[in-house]
C-alpha positions in Angstrom: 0.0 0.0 0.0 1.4 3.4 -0.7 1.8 5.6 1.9 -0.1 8.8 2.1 1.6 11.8 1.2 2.8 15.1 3.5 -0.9 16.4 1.9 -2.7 13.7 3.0 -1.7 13.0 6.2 -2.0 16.6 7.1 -5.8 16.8 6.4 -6.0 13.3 8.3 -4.6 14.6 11.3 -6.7 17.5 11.0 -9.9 15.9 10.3 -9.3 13.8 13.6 -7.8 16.8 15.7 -11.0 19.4 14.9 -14.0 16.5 14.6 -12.5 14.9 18.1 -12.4 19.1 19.5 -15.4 19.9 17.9 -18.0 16.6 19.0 -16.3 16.5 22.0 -17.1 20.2 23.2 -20.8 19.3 21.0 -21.3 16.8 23.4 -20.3 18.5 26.5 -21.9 21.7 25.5 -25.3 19.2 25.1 -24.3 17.7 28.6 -24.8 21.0 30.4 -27.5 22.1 28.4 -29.4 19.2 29.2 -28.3 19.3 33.0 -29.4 23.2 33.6 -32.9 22.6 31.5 -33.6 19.6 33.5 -32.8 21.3 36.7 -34.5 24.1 35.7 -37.6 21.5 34.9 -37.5 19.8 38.5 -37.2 23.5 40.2 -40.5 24.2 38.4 -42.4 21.5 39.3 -41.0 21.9 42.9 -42.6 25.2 42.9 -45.7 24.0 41.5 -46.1 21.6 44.4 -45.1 23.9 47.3 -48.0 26.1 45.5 -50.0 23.1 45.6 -49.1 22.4 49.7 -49.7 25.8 50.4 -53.0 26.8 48.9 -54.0 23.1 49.8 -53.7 23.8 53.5 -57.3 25.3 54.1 -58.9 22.2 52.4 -57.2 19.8 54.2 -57.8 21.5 57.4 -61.5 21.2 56.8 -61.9 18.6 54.8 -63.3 20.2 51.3 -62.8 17.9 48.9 -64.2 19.9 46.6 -61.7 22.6 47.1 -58.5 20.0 46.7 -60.3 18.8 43.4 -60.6 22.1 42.0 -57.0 23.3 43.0 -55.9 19.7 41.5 -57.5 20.1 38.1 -55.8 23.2 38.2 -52.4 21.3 38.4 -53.4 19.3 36.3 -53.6 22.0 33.1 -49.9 22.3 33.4 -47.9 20.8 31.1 -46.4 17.3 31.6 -48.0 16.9 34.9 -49.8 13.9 34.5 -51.0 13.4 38.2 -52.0 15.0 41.8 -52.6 13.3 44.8 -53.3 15.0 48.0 -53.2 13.0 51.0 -53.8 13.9 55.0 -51.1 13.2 57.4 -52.3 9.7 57.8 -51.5 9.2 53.8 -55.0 8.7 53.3 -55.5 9.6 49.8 -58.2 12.7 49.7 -58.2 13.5 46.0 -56.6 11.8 43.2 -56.1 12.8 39.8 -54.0 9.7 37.5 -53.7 9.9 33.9 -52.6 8.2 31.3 -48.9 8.2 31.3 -46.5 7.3 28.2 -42.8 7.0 28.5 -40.7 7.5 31.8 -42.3 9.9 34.7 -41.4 10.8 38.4 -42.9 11.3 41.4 -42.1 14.1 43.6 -44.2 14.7 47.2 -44.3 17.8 49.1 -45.4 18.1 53.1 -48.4 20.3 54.0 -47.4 22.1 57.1 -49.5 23.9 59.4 -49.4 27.8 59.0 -47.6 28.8 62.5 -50.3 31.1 63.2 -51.7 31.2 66.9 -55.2 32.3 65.5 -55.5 30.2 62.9 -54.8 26.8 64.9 -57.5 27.9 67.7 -59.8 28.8 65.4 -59.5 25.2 64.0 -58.8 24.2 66.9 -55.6 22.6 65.9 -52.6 22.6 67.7 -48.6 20.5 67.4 -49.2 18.6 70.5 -50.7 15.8 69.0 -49.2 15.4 65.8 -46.7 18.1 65.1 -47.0 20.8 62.1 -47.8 18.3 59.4 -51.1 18.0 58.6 -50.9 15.9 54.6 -48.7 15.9 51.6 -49.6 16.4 48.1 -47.9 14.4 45.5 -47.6 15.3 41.9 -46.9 12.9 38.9 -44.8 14.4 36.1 -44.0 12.8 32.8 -40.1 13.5 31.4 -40.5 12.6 27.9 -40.5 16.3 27.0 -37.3 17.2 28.5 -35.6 13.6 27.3 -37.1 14.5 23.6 -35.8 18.4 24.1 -32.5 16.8 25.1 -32.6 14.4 22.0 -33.3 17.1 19.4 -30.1 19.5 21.0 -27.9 16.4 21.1 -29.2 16.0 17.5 -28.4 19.9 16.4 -25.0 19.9 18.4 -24.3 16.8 16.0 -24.8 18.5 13.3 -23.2 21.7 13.8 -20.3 20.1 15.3 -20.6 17.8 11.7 -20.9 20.9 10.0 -18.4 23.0 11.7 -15.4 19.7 11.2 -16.4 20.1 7.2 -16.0 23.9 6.9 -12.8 23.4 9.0 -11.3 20.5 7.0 -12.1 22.7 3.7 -10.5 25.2 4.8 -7.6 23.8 6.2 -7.3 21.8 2.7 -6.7 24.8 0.9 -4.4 26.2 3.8 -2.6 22.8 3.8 -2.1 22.6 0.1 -0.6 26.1 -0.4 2.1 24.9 2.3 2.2 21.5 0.5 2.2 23.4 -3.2 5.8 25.0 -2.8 7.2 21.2 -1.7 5.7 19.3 -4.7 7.3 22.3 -6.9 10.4 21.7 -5.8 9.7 17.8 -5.7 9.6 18.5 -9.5 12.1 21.1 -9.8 14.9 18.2 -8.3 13.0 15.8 -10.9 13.3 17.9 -14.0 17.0 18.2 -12.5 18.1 14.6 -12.1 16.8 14.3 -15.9 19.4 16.8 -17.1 17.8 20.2 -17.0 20.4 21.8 -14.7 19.4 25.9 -16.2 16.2 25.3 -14.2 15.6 27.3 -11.2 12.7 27.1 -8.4 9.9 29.8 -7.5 10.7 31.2 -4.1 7.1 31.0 -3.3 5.2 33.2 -0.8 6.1 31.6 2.7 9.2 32.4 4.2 10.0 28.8 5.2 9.6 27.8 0.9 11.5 30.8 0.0 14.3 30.2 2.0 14.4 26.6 1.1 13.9 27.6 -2.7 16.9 29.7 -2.5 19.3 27.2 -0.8 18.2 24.6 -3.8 19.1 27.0 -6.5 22.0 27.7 -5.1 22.7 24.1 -4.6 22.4 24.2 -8.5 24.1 27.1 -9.1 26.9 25.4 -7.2 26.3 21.7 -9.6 26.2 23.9 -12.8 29.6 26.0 -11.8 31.3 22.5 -10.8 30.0 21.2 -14.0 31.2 24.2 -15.7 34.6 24.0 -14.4 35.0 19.9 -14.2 34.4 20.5 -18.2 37.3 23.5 -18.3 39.3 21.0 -16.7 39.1 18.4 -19.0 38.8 20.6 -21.9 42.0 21.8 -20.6 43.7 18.2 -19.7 42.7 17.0 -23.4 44.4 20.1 -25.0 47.7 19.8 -22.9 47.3 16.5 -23.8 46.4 17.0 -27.4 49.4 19.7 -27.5 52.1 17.4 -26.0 51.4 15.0 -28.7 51.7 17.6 -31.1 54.7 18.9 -29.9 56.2 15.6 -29.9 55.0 15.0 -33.4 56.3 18.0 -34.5 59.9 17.9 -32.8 59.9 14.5 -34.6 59.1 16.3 -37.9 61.5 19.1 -37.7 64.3 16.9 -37.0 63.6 14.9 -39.9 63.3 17.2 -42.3 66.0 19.7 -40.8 69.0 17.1 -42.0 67.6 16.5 -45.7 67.0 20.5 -45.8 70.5 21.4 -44.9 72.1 18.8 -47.3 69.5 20.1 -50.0 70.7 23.8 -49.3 74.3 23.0 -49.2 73.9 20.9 -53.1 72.2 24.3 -54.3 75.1 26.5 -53.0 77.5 24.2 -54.3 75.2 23.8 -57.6 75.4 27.9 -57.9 79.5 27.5 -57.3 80.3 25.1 -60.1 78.0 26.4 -62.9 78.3 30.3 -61.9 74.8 30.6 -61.1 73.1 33.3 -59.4 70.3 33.7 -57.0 68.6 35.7 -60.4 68.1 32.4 -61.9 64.3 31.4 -62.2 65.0 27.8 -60.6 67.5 28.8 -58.2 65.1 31.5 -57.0 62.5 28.8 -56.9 64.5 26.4 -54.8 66.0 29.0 -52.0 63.0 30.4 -51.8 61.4 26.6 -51.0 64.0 26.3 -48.7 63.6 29.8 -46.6 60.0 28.5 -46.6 60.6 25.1 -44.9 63.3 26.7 -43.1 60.5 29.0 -41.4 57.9 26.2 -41.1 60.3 24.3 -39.3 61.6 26.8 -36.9 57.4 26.9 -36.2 57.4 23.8 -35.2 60.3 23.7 -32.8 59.1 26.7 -30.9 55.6 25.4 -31.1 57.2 21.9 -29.9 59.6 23.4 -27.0 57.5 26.2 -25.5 60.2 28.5 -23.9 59.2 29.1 -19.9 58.1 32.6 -19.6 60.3 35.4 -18.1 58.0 37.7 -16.3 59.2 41.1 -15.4 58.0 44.2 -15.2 56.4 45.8 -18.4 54.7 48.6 -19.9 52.1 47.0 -22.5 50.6 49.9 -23.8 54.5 50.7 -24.8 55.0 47.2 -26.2 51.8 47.5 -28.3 53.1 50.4 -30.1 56.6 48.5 -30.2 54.1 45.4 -32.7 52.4 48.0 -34.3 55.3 50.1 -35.4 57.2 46.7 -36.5 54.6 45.6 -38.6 54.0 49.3 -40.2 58.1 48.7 -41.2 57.0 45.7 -42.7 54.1 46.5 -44.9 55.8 49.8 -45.9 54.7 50.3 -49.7 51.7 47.6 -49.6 47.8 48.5 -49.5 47.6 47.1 -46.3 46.9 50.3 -43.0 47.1 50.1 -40.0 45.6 52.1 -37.6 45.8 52.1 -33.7 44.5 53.7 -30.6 46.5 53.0 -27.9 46.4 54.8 -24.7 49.4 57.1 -23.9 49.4 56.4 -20.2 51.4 53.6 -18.5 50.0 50.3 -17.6 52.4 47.6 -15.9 52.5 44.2 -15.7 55.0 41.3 -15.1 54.8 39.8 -18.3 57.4 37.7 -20.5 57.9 40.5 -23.5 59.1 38.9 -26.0 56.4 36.0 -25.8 53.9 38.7 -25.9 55.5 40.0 -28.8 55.1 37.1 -31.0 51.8 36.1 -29.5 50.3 39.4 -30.5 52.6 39.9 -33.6 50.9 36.4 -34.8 47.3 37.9 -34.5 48.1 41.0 -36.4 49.6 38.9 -38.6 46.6 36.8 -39.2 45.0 39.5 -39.7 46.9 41.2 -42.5 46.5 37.6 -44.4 42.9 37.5 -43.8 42.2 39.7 -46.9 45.5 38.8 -48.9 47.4 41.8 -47.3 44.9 44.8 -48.8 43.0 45.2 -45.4 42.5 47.6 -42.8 43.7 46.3 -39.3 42.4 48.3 -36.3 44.4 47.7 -33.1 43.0 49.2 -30.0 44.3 48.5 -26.2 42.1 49.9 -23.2 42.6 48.6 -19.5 39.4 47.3 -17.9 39.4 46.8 -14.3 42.1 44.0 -13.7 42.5 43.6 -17.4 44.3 44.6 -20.0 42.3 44.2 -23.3 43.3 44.1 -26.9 40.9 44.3 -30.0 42.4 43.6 -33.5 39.4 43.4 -36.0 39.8 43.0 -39.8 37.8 44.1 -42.5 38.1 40.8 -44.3 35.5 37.7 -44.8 34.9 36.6 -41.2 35.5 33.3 -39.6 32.6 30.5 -40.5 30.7 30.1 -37.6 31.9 26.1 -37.5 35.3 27.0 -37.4 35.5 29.9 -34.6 35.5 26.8 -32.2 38.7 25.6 -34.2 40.8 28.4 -35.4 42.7 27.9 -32.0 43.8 24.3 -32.5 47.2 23.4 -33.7 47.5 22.6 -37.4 44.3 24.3 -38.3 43.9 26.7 -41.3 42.2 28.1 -43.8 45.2 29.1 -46.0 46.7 27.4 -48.4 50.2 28.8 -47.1 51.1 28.1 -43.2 50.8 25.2 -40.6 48.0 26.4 -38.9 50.4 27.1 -35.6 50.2 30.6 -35.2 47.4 31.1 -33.5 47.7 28.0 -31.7 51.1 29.6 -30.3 49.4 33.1 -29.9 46.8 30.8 -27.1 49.9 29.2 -25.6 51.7 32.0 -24.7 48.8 34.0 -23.6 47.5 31.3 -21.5 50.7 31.1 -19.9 50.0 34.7 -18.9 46.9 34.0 -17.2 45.0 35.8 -20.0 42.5 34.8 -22.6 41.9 34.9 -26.2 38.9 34.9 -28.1 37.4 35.6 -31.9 34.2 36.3 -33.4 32.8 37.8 -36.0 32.0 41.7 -36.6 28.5 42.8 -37.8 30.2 45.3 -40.4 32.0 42.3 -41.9 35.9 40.8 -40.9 36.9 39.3 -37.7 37.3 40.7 -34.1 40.3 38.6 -31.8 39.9 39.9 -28.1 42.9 39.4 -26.1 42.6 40.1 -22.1 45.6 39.9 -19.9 45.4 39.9 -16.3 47.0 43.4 -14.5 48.0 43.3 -10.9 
């Protein structure tokens, strides 16, 4: 059998708790109603026969029956007395008045004294000598089925209101009940909903104190779940990328040292080639081939520095300074091309220890990207600002954008979208700002090219 819930049970115990208070006090409050009408019903008929014993005196005295008759039919028209008797002082009935009686009755009997009047006793020439003050009795006959059937029909309405009283009780208690039971079952299905995945959801505080305060301790039990989630994923997102880039690394230490040997002993033919036969670099094949071999040169000095990441050097820098160190590099470079650059860099100071001349390559490699984005006729826009703790970066493009399926990816070793490069200068770019503390992102601009962020920590 299943057992009842908080809901349940709570109703139960207050059905019981009010029908038990409210019958119970029904009862009793019948119990003295009955007691003070019933005692107020025998004090009655107690006066009616002292009436009786007192105007009776006169016709017991003299013997009038007549009298006693009369003052007994009298009796008689109240209601439930259903007999008078009145007797002398030798109980010898003198009048006697029965009727038909249905259901339970009682008797009660009062004396007939003498009046303790000197004149009256001479003048009947009665006196206490002989027989004392007591000269008869009257009895009267009385019938309780009225008060038993007035006691029947208020036990009967006390039922009933105490019936009725218990029903508008429970109802209201059930809808008392269930707005304190209402905020549980939410949250009942809040941890449900929960355990099947949906960690975003959050529960309503509700309107008592008691649910609000145990609404807010569950969210932030899941606040707690969803930022151990979040960072139990960063961690292994972050164990699976060292481990992704150590693999790497070794695979490309492995390549550069294999093709570092063949290259030398290709470069060394070629400068012996140009010895023997006079040839000069003019030459369309030996251009070709040094030019080849400056290439893989480069691609394999990318690899070794991607493969043996040099330990930073922290020391105390001006970045704002450095930036316009990049910047004013790269505008050397691209002297005489269609590619600007154009920078807003703050002239105030802003130190950190950093490692310079990773941050120099790290950020030279973003700008870099950048100019290639568009084939080298693009507009780079460089802008540093420092933001709280942070030192922030935006270089944005006016080129193509990244496809959204690839802004994920443009960070991973390897990965391109050129036909010219390994795909590591990015990947190196993240490395050394990582190593920083910092953080690098990319997204795309509404006006069209590509926006890299790059935020380093500033104590």
């Amino acid at each position: 059998m299943r057992n009842p819930g908080i809901h349940v049970r709570i109703l139960l115990a207050a059905f019981l708790l009010i029908s038990a208070t409210t019958f119970s006090l029904g009862y009793i409050g019948a119990n003295i109603a009955h007691q003070f009408a019933q005692k107020r019903f025998v004090e009655h008929i107690s006066f009616l026969a002292k009436y009786l014993a007192l105007t009776a005196e006169l016709g017991i005295l003299i013997d009038d029956r007549a009298m006693l008759h009369r003052l007994a039919v009298n009796l008689m028209s109240e209601k439930d007395v259903v007999g008078v008797a009145i007797l002398d002082r030798h109980d010898q009935e003198l009048i006697k008045i029965p009727e038909a009686v249905s259901g339970p009755f009682h008797i009660m009997e009062t004396p007939v004294l003498l009046t303790e009047s000197w004149e009256e006793s001479k003048a009947f020439e009665y006196n206490e000598e002989s027989e004392g003050s007591l000269i008869g009795k009257v009895r009267i006959i009385y019938s309780t089925e009225g008060i038993d059937q007035l006691w029947a029909t208020m036990a009967t309405y006390f039922i009933w209101l105490a019936g009725g009283l218990t029903c508008l009780a429970v109802l209201i208690f059930y809808f008392i009940s269930r707005s304190l039971v209402a905020p549980v079952k939410e949250l009942a299905q809040a941890a449900r909903r929960v355990t099947q995945g949906d960690l975003n959801l959050r529960a309503l505080p509700g309107s008592l104190p008691e649910t609000r305060e145990l609404a807010m301790v569950f969210n932030v039990m899941l606040d707690s779940l969803e930022r151990n989630r979040k960072s139990l994923e960063e961690a292994n997102e972050q164990m699976r990328r060292q481990k992704t880039l150590a693999e790497m690394g070794k695979f490309s230490m492995i390549i550069a040292h294999e093709f570092k040997n063949p290259l030398s002993i290709i470069k060394s033919s070629v400068d012996v080639l140009k010895k023997d036969f006079a040839l000069s670099s003019d030459n369309t094949m030996i251009f070709y081939i040094e030019d080849e071999i400056m290439r893989l040169n480069r691609l394999i000095g990318d690899f070794l520095t991607f493969a043996r990441p040099v330990a930073p050097s922290f020391r105390r820098t001006d970045l704002n300074d450095l930036l316009r160190e990049i910047v004013t590099r790269f505008e050397l470079q691209k002297n005489g091309t269609p590619c600007e650059i154009r920078s807003h860099i703050p002239s105030d100071p802003c130190y950190a220890r950093v490692d310079p001349d990773l941050l120099i390559r790290a950020i030279g490699n973003v700008i870099k990207n950048a100019f290639e984005s568009n084939e080298d006729k693009c507009v780079v826009q460089v802008k540093a600002a420092r933001l709280a703790d942070a030192w922030t970066i935006e270089i944005a493009d006016d080129g193509e954008g990244i496809a959204p399926e690839n802004i994920d990816k443009i960070f991973n070793p390897f990965f391109t979208m050129r036909a010219k490069g390994a795909g590591l200068g990015l990947a190196y770019a993240s490395q050394a700002i990582m190593a920083h503390g910092g953080v690098i992102s990319a997204e795309n601009r509404m006006e069209g090219g590509a926006l890299f962020r790059v935020e380093i920590p500033v104590t």
